[in-house]
Every structure is written in structure tokens, then in C-alpha cells.
Biopython code that builds the backbone (N, CA, C, O; Angstrom):
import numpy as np
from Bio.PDB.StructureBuilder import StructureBuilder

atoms = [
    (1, "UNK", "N", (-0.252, 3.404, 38.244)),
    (1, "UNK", "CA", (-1.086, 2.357, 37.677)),
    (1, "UNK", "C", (-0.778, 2.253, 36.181)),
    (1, "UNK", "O", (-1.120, 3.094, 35.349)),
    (2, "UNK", "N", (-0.206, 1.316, 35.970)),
    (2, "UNK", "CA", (0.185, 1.127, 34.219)),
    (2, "UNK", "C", (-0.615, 0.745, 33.300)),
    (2, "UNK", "O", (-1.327, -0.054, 33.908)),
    (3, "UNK", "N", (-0.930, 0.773, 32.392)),
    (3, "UNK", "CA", (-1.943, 0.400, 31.467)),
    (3, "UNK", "C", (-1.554, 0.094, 30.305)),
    (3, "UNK", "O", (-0.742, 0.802, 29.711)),
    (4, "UNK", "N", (-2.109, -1.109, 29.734)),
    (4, "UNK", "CA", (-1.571, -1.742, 28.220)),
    (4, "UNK", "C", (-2.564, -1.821, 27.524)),
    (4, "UNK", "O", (-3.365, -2.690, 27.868)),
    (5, "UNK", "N", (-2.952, -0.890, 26.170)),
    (5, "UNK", "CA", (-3.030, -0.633, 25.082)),
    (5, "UNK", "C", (-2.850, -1.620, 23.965)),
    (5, "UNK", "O", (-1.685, -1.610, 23.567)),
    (6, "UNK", "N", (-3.608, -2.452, 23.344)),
    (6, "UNK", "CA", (-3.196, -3.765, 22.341)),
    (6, "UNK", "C", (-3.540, -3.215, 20.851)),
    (6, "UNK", "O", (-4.508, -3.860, 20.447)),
    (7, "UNK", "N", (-3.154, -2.353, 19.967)),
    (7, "UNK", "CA", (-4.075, -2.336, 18.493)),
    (7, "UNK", "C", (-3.345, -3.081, 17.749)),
    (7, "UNK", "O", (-2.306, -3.569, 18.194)),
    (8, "UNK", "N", (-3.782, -3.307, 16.434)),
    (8, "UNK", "CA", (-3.553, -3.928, 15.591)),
    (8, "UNK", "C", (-2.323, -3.630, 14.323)),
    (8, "UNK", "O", (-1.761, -4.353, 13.501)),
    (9, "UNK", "N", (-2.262, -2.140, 14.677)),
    (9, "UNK", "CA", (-1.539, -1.431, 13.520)),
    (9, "UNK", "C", (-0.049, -1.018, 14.436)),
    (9, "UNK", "O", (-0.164, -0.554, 15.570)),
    (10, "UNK", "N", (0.967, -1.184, 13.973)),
    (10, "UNK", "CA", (2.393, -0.221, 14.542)),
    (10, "UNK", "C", (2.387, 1.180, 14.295)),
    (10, "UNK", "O", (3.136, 1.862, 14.995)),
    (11, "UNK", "N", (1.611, 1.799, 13.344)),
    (11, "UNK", "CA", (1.038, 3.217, 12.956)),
    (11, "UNK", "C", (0.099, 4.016, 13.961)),
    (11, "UNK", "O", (0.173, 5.235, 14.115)),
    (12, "UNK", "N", (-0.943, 3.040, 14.739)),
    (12, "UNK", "CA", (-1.263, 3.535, 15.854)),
    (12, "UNK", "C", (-0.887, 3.586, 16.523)),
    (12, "UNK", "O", (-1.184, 4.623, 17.117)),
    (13, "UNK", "N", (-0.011, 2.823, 17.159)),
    (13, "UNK", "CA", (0.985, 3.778, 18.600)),
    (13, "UNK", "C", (1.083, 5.036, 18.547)),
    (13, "UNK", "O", (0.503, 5.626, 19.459)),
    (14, "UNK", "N", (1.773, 5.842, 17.577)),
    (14, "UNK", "CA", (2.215, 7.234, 17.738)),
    (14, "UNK", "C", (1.123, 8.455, 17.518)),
    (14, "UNK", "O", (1.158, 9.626, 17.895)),
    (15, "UNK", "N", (0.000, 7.616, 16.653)),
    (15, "UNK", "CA", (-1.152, 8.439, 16.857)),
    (15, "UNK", "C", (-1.826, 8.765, 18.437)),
    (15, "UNK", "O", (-2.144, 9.769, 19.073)),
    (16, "UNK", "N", (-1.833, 7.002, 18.683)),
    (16, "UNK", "CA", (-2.829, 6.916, 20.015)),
    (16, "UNK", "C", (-1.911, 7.514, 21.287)),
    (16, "UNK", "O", (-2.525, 7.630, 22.347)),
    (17, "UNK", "N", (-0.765, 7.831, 21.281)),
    (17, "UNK", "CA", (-0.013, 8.102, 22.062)),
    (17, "UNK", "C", (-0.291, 9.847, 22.618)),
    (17, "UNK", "O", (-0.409, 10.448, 23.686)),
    (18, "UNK", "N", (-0.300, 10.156, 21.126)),
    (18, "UNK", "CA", (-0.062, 11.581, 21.616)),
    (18, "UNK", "C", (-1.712, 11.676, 22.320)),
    (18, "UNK", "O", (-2.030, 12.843, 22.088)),
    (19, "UNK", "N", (-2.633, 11.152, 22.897)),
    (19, "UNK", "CA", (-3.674, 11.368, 23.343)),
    (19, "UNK", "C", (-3.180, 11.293, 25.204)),
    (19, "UNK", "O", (-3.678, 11.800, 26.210)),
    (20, "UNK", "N", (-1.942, 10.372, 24.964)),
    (20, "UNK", "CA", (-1.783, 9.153, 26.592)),
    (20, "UNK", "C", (-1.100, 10.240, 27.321)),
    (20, "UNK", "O", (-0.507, 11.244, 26.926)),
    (21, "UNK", "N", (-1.379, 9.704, 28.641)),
    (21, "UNK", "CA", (-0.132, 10.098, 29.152)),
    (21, "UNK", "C", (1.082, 8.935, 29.749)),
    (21, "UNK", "O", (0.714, 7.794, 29.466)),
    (22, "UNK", "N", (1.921, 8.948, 30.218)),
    (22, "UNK", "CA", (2.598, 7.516, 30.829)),
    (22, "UNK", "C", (2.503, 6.979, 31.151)),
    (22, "UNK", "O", (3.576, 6.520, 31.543)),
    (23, "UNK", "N", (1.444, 6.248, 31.497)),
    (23, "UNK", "CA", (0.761, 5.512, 32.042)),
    (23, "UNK", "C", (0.515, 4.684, 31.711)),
    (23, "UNK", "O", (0.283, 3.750, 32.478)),
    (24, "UNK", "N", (0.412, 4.543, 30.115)),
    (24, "UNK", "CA", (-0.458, 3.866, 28.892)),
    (24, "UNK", "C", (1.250, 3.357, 28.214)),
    (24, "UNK", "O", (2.141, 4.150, 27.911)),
    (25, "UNK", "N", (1.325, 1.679, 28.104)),
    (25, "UNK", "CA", (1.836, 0.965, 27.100)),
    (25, "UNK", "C", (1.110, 1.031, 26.006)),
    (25, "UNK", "O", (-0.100, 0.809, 26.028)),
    (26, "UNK", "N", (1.612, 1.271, 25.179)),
    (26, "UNK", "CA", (0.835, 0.741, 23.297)),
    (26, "UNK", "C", (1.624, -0.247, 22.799)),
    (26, "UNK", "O", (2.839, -0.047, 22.802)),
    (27, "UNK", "N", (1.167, -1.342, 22.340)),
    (27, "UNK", "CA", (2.145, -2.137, 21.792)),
    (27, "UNK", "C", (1.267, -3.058, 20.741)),
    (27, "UNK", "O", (0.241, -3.567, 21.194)),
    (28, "UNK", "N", (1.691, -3.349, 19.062)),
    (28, "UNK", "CA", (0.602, -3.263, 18.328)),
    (28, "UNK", "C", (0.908, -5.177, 17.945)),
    (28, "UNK", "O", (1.959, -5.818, 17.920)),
    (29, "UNK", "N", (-0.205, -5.499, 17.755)),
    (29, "UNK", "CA", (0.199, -7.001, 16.903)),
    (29, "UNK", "C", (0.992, -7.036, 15.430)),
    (29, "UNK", "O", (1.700, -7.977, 15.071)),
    (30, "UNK", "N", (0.790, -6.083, 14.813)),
    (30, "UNK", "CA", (0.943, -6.008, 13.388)),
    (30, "UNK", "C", (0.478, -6.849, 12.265)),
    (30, "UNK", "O", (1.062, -7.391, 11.327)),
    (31, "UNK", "N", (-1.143, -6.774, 12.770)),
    (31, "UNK", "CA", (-2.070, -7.502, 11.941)),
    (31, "UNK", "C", (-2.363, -8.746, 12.839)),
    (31, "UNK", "O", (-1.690, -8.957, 13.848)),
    (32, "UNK", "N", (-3.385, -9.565, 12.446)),
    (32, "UNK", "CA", (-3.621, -10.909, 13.146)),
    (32, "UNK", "C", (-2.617, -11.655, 13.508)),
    (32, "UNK", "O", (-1.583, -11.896, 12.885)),
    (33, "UNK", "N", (-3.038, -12.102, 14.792)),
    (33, "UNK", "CA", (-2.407, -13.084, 15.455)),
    (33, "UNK", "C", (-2.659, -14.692, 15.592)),
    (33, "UNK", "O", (-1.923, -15.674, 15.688)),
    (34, "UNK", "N", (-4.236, -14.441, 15.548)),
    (34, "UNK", "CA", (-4.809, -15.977, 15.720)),
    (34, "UNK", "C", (-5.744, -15.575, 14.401)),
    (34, "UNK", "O", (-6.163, -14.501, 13.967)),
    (35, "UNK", "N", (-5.904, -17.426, 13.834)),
    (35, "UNK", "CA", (-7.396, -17.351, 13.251)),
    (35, "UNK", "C", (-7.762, -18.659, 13.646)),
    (35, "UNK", "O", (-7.274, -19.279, 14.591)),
    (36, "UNK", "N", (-9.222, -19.295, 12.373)),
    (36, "UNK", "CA", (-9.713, -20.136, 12.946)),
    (36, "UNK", "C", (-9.186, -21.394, 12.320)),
    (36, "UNK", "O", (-9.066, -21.325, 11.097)),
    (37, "UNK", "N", (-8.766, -22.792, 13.015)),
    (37, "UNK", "CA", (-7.897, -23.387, 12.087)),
    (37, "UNK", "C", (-8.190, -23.971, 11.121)),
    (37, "UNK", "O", (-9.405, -24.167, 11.097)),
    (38, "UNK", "N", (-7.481, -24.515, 9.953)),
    (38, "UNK", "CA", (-7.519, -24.313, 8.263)),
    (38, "UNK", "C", (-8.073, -26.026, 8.397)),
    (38, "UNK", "O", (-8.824, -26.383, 7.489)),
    (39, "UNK", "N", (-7.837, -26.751, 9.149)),
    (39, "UNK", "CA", (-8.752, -28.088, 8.802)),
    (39, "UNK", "C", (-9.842, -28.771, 9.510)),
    (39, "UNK", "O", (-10.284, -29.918, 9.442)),
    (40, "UNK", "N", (-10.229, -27.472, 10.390)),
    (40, "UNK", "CA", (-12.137, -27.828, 10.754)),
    (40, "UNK", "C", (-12.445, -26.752, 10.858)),
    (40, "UNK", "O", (-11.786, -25.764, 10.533)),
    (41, "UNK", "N", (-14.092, -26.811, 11.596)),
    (41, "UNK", "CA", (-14.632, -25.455, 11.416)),
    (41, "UNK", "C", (-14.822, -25.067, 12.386)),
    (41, "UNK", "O", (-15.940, -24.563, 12.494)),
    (42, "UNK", "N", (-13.749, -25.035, 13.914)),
    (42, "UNK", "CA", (-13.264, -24.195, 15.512)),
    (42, "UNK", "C", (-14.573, -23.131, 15.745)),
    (42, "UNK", "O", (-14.543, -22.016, 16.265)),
    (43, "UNK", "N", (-15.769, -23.894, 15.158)),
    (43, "UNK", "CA", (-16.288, -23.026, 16.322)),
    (43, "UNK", "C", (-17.673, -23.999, 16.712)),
    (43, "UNK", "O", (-18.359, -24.639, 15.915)),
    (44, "UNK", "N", (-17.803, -23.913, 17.859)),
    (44, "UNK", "CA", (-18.822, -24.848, 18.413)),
    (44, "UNK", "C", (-19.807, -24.288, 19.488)),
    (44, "UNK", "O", (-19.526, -23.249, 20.086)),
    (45, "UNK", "N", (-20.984, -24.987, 19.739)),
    (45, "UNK", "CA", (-22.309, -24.216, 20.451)),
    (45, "UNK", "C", (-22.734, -25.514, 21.384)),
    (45, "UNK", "O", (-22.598, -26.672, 20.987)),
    (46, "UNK", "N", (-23.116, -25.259, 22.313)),
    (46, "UNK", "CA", (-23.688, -26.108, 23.447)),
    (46, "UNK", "C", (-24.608, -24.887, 23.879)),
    (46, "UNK", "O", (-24.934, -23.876, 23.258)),
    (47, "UNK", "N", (-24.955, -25.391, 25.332)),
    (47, "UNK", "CA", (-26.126, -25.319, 26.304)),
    (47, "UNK", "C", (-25.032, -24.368, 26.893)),
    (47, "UNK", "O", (-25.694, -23.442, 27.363)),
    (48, "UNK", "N", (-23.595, -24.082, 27.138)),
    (48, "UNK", "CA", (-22.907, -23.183, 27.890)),
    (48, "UNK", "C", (-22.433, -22.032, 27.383)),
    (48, "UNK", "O", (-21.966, -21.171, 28.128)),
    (49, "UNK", "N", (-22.532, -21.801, 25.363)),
    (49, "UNK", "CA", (-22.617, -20.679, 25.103)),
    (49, "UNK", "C", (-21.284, -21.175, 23.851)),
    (49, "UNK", "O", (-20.650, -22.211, 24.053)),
    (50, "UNK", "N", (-21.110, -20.644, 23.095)),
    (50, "UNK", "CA", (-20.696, -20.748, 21.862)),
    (50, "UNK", "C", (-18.917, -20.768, 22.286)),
    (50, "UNK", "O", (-18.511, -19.741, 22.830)),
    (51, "UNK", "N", (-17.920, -21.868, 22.052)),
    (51, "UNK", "CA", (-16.572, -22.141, 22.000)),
    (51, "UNK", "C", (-15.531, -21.861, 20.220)),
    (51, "UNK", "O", (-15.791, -22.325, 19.110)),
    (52, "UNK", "N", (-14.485, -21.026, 20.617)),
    (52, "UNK", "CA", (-14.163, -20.715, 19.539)),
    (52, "UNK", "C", (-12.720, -21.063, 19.706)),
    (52, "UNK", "O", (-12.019, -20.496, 20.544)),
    (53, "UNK", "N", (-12.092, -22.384, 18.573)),
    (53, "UNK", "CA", (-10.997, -22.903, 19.075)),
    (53, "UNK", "C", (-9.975, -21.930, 18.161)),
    (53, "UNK", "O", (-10.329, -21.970, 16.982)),
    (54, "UNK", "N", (-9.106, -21.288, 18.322)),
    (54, "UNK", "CA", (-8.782, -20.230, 17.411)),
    (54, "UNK", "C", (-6.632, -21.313, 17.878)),
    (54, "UNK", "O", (-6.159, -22.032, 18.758)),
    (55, "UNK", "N", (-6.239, -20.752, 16.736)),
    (55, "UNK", "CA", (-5.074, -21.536, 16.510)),
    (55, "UNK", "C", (-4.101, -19.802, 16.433)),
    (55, "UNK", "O", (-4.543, -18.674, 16.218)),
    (56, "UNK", "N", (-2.527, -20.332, 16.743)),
    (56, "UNK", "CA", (-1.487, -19.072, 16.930)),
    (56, "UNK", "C", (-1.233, -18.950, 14.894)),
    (56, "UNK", "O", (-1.416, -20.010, 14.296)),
    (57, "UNK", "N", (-1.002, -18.211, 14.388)),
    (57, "UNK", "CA", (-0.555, -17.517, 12.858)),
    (57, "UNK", "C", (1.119, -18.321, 13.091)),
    (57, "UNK", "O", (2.044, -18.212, 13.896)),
    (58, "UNK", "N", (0.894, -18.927, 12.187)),
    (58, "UNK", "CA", (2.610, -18.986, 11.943)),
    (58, "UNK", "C", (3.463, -17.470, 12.283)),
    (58, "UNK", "O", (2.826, -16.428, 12.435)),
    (59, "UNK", "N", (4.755, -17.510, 12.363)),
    (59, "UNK", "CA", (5.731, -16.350, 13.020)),
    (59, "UNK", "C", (5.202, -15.487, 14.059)),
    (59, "UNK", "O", (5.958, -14.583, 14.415)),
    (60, "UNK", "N", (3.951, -15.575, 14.682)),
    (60, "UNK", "CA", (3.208, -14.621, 15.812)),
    (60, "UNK", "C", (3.363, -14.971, 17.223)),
    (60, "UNK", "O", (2.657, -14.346, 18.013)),
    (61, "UNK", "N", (4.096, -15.787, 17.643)),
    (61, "UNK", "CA", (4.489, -16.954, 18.752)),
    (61, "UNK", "C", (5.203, -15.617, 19.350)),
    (61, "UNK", "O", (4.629, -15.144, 20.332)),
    (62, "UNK", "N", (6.361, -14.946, 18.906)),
    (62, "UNK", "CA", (7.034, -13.806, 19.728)),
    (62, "UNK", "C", (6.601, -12.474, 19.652)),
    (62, "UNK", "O", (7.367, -11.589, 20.033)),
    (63, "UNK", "N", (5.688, -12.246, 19.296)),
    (63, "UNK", "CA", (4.814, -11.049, 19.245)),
    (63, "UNK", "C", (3.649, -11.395, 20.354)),
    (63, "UNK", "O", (3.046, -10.379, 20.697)),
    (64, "UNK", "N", (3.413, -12.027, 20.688)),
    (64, "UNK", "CA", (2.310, -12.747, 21.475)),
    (64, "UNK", "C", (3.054, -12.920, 22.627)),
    (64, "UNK", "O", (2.577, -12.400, 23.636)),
    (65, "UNK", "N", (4.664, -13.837, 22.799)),
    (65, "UNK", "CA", (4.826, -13.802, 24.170)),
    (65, "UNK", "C", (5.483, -12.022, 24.811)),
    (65, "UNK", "O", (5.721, -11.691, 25.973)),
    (66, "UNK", "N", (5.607, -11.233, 23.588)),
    (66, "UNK", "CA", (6.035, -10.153, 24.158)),
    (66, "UNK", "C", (4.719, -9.253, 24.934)),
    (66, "UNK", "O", (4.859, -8.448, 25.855)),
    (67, "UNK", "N", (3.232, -9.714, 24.165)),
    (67, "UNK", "CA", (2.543, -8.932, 24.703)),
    (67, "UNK", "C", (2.136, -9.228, 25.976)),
    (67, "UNK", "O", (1.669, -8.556, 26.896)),
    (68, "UNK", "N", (2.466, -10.594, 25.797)),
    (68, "UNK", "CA", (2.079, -11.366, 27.444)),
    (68, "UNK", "C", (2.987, -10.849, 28.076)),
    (68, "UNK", "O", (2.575, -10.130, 28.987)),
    (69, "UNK", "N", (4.250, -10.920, 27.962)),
    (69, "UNK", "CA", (5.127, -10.390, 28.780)),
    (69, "UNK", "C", (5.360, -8.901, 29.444)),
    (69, "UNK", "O", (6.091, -8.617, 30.394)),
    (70, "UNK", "N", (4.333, -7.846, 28.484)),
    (70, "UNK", "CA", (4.035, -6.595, 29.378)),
    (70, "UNK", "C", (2.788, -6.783, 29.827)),
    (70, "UNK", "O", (2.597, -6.380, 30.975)),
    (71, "UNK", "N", (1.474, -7.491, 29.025)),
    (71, "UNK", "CA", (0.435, -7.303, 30.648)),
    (71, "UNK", "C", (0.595, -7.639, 31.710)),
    (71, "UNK", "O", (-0.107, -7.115, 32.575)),
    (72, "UNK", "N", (1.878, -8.952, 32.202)),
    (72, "UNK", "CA", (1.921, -9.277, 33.164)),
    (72, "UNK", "C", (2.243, -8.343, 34.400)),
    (72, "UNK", "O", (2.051, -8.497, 35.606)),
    (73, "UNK", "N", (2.946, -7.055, 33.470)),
    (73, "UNK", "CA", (3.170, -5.758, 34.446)),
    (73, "UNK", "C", (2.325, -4.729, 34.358)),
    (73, "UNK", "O", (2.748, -3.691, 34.868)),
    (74, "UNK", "N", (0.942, -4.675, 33.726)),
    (74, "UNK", "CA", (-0.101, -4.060, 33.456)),
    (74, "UNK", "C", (-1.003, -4.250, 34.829)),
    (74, "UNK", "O", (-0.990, -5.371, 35.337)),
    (75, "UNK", "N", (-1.689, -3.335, 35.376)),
    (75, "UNK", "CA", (-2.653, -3.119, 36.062)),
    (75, "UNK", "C", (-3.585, -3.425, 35.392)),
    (75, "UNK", "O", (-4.179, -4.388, 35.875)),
    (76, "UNK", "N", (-4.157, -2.922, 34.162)),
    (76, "UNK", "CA", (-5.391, -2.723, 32.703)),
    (76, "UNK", "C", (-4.793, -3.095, 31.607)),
    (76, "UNK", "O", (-3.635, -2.866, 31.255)),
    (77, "UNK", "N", (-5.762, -3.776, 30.987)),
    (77, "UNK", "CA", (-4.954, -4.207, 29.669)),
    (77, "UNK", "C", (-6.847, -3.770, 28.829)),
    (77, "UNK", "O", (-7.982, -4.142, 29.125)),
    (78, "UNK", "N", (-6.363, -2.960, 27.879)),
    (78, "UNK", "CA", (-7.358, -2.426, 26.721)),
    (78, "UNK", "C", (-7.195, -3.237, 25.338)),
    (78, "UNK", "O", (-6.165, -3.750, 24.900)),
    (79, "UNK", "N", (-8.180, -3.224, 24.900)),
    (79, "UNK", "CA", (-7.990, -3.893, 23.584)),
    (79, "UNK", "C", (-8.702, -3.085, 22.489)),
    (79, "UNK", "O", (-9.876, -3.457, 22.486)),
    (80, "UNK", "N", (-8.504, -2.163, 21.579)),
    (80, "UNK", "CA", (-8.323, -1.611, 20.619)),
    (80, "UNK", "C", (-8.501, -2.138, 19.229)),
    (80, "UNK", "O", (-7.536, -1.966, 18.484)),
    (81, "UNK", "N", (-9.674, -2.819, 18.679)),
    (81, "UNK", "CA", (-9.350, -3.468, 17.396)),
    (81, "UNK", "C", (-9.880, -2.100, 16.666)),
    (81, "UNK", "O", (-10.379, -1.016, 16.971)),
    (82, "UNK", "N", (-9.416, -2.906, 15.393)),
    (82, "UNK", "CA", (-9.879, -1.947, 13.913)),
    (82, "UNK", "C", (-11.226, -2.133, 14.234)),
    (82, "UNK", "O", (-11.561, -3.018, 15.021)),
    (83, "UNK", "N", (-12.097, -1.323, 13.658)),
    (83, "UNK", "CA", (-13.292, -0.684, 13.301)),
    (83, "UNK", "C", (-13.790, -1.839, 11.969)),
    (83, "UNK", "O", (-14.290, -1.502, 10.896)),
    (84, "UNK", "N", (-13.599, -2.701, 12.246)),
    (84, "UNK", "CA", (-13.970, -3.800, 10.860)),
    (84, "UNK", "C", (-14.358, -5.090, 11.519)),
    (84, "UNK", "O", (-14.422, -4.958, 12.741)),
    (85, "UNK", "N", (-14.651, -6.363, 11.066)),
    (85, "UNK", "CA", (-15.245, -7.294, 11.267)),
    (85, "UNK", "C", (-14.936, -8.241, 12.060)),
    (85, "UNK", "O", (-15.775, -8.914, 12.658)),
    (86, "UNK", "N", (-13.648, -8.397, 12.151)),
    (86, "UNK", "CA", (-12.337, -9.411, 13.366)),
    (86, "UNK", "C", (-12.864, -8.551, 14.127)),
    (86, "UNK", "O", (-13.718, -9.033, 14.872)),
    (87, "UNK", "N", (-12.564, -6.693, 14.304)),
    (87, "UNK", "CA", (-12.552, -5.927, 15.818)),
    (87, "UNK", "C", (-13.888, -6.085, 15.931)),
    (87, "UNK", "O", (-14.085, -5.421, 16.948)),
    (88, "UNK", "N", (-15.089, -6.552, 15.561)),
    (88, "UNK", "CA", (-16.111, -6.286, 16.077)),
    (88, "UNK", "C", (-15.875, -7.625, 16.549)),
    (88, "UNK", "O", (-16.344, -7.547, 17.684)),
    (89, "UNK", "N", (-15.609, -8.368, 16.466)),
    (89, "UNK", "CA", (-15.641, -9.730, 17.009)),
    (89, "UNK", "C", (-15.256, -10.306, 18.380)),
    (89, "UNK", "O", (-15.768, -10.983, 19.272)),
    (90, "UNK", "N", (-13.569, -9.421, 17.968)),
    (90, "UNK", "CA", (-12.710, -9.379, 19.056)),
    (90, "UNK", "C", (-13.059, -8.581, 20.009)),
    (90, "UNK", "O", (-12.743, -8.908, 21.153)),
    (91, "UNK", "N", (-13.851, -7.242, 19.773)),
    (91, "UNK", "CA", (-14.652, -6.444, 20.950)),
    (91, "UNK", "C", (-15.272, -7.168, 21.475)),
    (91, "UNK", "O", (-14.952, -7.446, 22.631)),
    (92, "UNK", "N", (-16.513, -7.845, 20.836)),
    (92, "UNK", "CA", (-17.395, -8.724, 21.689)),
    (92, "UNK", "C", (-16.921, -10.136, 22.755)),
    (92, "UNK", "O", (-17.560, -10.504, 23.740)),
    (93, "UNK", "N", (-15.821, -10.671, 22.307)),
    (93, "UNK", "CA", (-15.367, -11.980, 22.504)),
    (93, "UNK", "C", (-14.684, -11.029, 23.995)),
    (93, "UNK", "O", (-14.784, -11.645, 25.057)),
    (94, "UNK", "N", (-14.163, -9.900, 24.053)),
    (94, "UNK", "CA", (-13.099, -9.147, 25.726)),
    (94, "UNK", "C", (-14.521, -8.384, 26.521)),
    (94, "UNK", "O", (-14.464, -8.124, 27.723)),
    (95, "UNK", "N", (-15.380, -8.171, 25.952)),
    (95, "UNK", "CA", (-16.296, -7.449, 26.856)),
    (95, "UNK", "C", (-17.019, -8.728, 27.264)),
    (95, "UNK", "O", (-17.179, -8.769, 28.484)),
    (96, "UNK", "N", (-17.511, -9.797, 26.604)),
    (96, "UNK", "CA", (-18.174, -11.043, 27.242)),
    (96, "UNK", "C", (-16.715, -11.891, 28.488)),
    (96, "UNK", "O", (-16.942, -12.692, 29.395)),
    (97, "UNK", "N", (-15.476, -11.391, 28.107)),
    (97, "UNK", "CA", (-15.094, -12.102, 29.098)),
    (97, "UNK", "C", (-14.731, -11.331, 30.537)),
    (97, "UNK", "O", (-14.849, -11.904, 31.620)),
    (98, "UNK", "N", (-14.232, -9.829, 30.381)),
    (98, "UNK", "CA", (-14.497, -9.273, 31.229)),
    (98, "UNK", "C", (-15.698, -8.962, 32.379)),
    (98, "UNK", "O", (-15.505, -8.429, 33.472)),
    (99, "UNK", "N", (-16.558, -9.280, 32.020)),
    (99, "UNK", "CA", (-17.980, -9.586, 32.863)),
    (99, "UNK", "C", (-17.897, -10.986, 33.350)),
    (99, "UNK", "O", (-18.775, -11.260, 34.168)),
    (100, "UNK", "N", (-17.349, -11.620, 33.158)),
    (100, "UNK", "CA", (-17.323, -12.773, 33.632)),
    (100, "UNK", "C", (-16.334, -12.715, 35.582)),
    (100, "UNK", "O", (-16.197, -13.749, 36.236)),
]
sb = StructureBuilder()
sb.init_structure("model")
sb.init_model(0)
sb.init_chain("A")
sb.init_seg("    ")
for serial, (resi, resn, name, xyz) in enumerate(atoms, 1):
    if name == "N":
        sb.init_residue(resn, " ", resi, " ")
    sb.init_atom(name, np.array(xyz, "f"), 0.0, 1.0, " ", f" {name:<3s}", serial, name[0])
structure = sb.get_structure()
């Protein structure tokens, strides 16, 4: 059963690794990938629960299809943010969709 590992840093791989056993892909973004885009304000609220139109970072297009390209061989895919204000975000935004 394979498992993919997403953090934010290329410095955590080799930390978080020595915890893994083989099982576990790590493969890091190297900082943000998406934000919110620069000429409105992408985030919106209805009656179905709050929509967040988030746009790709310039040069992050192949860092993104590479990560797609190993969950697709992932059983589990984990998501790992920093301990700061995006990862609290980004925690909340994968645990509200995983329950789904």
C-alpha cells in the first residue's frame, strides 16, 4: 500500500523520512503553489458553504503535475502543511473534503 506525503519544504523529506518506512512517498512543493487571484477577492459564501477560487503560482504548473502524477499511484495521499496560517487553512480546506 503506497502512500504520498505532500510538505511544503524539500528539507522535510529527509527529516520526515527517517520516521517512514517504504511505503511513504515524500515529495515537497517548495513553498506555495496556489494563491488567491491578484484581481478579485476568490473567495465567496452562499447557502452551500464558503467557495475559494484559488489560481496556479506562475512556474508551479510542473511541480503540481509531478505531484499529480505520483498520487495517481498512491493508495493515501497526506498533506503535511507548515504549522502557520496557509497550513492551518490548507489542513482545514483536506479534512472538510475528505469527509465528504
Amino acid at each position: 500500500m503506497k502512500k504520498l506525503i505532500i510538505v511544503e519544504s524539500p528539507a522535510k523529506i529527509k527529516t520526515i523520512s527517517k520516521f517512514l518506512d517504504k511505503d511513504f512517498v515524500i515529495m515537497a512543493t517548495m513553498g506555495h503553489i496556489k494563491d488567491l487571484p491578484s484581481k478579485k477577492i476568490g473567495v465567496s459564501m452562499d447557502k452551500k458553504g464558503i467557495t475559494i477560487d484559488y489560481v496556479t503560482l506562475e512556474g508551479k504548473e510542473q511541480t503540481i503535475a509531478n505531484i499529480c502524477k505520483q498520487a495517481s499511484t498512491c493508495d493515501t495521499i497526506y498533506i503535511a502543511p507548515d504549522p502557520d496560517r496557509e497550513g492551518e487553512i490548507l489542513g482545514g480546506i483536506s479534512r472538510k473534503r475528505s469527509l465528504k
